[in-house]
C-alpha positions in Angstrom: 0.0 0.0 0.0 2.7 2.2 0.9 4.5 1.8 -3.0 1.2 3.4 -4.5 1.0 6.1 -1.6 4.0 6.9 -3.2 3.3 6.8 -6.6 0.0 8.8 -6.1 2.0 11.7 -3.9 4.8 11.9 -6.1 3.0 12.6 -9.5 0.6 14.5 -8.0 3.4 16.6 -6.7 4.8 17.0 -9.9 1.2 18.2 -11.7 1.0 20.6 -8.8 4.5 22.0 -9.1 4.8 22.4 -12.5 1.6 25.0 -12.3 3.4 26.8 -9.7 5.7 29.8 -10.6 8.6 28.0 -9.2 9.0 25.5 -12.5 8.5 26.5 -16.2 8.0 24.3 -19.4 11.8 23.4 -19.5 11.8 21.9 -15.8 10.8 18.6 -17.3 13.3 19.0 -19.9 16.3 19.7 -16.9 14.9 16.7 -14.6 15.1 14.3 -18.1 18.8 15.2 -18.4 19.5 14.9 -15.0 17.6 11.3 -14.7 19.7 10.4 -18.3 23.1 11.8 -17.6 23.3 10.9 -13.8 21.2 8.9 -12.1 20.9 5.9 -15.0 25.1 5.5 -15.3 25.0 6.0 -11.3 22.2 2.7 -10.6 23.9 1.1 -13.8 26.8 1.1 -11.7 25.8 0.3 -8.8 22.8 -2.4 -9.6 25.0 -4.3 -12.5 27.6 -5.5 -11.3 25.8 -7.6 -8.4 23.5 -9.2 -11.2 23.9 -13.2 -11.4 23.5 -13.7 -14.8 21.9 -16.3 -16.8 20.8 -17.4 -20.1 16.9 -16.4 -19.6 18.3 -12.4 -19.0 18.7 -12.4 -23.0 14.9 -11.9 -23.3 15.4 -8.2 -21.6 17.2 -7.8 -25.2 14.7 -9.7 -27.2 11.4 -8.5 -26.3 11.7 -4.3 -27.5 12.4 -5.8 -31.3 9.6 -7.9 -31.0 7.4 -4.9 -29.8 9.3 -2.4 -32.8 8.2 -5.5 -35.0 4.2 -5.6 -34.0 4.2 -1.7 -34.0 5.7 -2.2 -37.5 3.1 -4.5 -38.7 0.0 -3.4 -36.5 0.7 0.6 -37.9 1.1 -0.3 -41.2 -2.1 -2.2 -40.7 -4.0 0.7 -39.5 -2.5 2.9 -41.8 -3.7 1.2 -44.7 -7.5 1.3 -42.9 -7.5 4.7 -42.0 -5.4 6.1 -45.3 -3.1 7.6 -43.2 0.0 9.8 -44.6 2.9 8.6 -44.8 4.5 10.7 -42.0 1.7 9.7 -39.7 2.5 6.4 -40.3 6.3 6.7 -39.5 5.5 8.7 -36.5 2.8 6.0 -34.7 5.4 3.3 -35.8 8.1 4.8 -34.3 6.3 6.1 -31.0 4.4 3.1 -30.4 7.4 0.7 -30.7 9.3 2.0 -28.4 8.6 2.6 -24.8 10.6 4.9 -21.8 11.7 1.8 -20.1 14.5 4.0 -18.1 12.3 7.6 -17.2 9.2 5.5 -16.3 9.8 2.0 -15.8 13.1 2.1 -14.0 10.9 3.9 -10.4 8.0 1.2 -11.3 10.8 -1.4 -11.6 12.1 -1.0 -8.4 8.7 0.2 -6.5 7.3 -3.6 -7.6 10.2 -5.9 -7.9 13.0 -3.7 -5.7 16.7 -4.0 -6.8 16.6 -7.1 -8.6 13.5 -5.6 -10.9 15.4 -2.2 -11.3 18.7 -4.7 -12.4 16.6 -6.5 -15.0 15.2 -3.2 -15.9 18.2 -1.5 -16.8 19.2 -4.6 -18.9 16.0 -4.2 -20.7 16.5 -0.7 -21.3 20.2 -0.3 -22.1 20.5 -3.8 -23.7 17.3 -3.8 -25.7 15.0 -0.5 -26.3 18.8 1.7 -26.7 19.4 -0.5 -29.2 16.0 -0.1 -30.8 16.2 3.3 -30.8 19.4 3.7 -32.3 19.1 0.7 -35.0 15.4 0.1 -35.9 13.6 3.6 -34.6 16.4 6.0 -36.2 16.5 4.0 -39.2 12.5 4.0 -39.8 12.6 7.6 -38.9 14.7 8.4 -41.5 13.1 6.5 -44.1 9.8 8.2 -43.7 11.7 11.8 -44.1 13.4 10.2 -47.1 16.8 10.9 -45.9 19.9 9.1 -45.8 21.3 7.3 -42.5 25.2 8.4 -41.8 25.9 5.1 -40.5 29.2 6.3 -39.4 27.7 8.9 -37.1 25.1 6.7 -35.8 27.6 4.2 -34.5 29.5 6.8 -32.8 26.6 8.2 -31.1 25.7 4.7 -29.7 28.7 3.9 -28.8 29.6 7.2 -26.7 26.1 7.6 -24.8 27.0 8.2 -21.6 24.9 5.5 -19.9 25.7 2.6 -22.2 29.0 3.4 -21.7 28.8 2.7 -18.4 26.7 -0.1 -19.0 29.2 -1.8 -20.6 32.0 -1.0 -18.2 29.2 -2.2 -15.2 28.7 -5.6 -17.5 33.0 -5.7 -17.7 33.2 -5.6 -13.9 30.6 -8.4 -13.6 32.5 -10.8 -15.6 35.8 -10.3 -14.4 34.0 -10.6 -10.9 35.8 -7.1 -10.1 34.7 -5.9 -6.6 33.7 -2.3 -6.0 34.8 -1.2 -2.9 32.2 -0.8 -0.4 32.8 2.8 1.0 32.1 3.4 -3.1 29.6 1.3 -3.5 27.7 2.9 0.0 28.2 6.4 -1.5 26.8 4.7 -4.9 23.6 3.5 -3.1 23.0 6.7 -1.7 23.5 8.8 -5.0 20.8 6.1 -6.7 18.4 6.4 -3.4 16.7 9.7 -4.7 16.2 8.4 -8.7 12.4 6.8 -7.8 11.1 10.0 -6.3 13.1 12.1 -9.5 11.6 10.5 -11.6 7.8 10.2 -10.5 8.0 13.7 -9.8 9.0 14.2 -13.4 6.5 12.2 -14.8 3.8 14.2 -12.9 5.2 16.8 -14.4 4.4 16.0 -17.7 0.2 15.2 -17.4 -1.3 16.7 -20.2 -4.5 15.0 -21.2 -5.3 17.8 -24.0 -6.2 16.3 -27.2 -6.2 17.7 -30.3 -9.2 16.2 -32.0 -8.1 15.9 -35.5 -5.3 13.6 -33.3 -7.8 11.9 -31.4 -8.4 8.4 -34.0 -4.7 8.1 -34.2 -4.1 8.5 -30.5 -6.4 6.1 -29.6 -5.1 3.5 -32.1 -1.6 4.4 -31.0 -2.1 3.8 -27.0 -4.3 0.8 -27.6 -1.5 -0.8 -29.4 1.2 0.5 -26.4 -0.8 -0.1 -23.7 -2.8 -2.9 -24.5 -1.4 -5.6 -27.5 1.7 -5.4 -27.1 2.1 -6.4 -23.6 -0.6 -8.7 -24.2 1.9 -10.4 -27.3 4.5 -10.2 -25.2 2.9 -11.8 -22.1 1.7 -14.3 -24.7 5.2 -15.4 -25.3 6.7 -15.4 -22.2 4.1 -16.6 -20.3 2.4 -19.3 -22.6 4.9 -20.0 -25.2 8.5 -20.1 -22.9 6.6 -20.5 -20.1 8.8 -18.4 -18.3 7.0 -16.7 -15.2 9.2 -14.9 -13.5 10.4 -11.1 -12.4 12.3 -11.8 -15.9 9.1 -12.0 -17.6 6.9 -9.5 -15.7 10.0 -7.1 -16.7 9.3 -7.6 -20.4 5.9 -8.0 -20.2 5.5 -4.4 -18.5 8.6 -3.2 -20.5 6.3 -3.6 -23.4 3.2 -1.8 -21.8 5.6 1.8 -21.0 3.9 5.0 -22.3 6.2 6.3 -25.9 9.9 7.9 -24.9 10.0 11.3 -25.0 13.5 11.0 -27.2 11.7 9.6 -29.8 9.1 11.5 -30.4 11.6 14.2 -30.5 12.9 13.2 -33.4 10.2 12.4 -34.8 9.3 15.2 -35.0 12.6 16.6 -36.1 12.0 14.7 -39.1 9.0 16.1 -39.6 6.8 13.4 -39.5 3.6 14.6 -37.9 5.5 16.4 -35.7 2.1 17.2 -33.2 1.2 13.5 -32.9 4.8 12.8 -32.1 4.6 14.5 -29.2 0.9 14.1 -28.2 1.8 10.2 -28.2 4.4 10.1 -25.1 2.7 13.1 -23.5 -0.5 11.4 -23.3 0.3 7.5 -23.1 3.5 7.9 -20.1 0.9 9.3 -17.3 -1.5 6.5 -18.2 0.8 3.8 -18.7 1.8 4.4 -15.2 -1.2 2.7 -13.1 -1.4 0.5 -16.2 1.6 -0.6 -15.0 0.2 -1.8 -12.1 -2.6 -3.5 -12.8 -0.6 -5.6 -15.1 1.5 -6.2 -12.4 -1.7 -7.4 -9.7 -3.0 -9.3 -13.2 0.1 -11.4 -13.3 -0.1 -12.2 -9.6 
């Protein structure tokens, strides 16, 4: 009871600061950067490293391709129904195949499952929906503004992103079974001990339910497909089909059900491709994935 007195108080918090004269519109923006740039490498660090890892872990990698792949399929689908543009349709592909599995699901992670749910989470996130993003997303993105992928640039850019950098050197210090020392490793834990409340605030922060009506059909087809089918694939396949019914699988099975990152829509919309229901889609489908989220959660137990 006391994890959803939390999760109430804390977005609440944020919706009422970010109405008071104390925060503007970029305060979201600052608490984003801060979340991406310090607080992800700082529980990467600290949560990694203690993971025991085994062969079932690859499915944190799996299971945001398979979700890219539906929205792929499912938007194309829709598309063709509705006689959607072009842009449209590279927008709700994009935005509905790839969740924020670090800004939202990282706090519901460890709210639900604690430290061994934020681990697997960060695998999922860094490991998997990254990689989507940087591969897949960018890629589809580009194709639907007609432009021409700098392969060069986009490999540099994954490879220097801060927190999969330290991913990667968090993973290196697993397998060599390197130690971190624990007056470091205190100081770690109490650096990471503020990121839940951070980031709740932050989605609060960023409730808007305003619709644009000339959105709305698209909206509605976009969150049904976030929210609703693909966790419901996913759960499908790790529940029926591996039978795998663990934290491992709730993980990817609420992995899939996270509101659209705000970095994608960004760019997106940089591209130009319906640049309103870009951002409508993360703005809209983050605060209601969040008790989503939850009832998943109670579903599967």
């Amino acid at each position: 009871m006391e994890k959803i007195g939390l999760l109430i108080i804390c977005l609440l918090s944020g919706f009422v600061l970010r109405r008071t004269p104390f925060f503007d519109a970029n305060s979201p923006k600052v608490l984003n950067s801060l979340i991406v740039y310090f607080f992800i490498p700082v529980i990467t660090l600290y949560q990694i490293p203690k993971i025991n890892f085994e062969w079932n872990l690859v499915w944190l990698s799996v299971t945001p391709f398979m979700v890219y792949f539906f929205s792929f399929i499912c938007m194309k689908m829709w598309s063709r129904i509705t006689h959607a543009d072009r842009k449209t349709e590279g927008a709700l592909i994009m935005t509905c195949g790839i969740g924020s599995t670090s800004f939202v699901g990282f706090p519901i992670f460890e709210i639900l499952y604690g430290d061994v749910g934020l681990s697997y989470g960060i695998i999922l996130s860094l490991a998997g929906t990254i990689f989507v993003f940087n591969t897949v997303g960018l890629s589809t993105g580009l194709y639907y503004a007609q432009q021409s992928p700098n392969h060069r640039a986009l490999l540099k850019k994954i490879l220097t992103f801060p927190p999969l950098v330290v991913f990667f050197i968090a993973i290196l210090l697993n397998v060599l079974n390197v130690k971190i020392p624990p007056v470091a490793d205190e100081v770690l834990g109490m650096l990471a001990a503020p990121f839940s409340v951070v980031a709740l605030l932050t989605i609060g922060m960023q409730i808007d339910f305003k619709i644009d009506r000339e959105f709305l059909k698209n909206i509605l087809a976009g969150q049904t497909f976030k929210l609703i089918i693909a966790p419901l694939i996913i759960y499908v396949f790790m529940w029926h089909i591996l039978d795998l019914q663990d934290v491992v699988a709730k993980v990817c099975i609420l992995g899939a059900a996270i509101g659209s990152m705000n970095a994608v829509s960004i760019v997106a919309a940089q591209l130009g491709l319906n640049p309103r229901l870009s951002t409508l889609m993360p703005a809209i489908g983050i605060p209601l994935s969040v008790p989503v989220l939850f009832m998943i959660d109670w579903l599967l137990t």
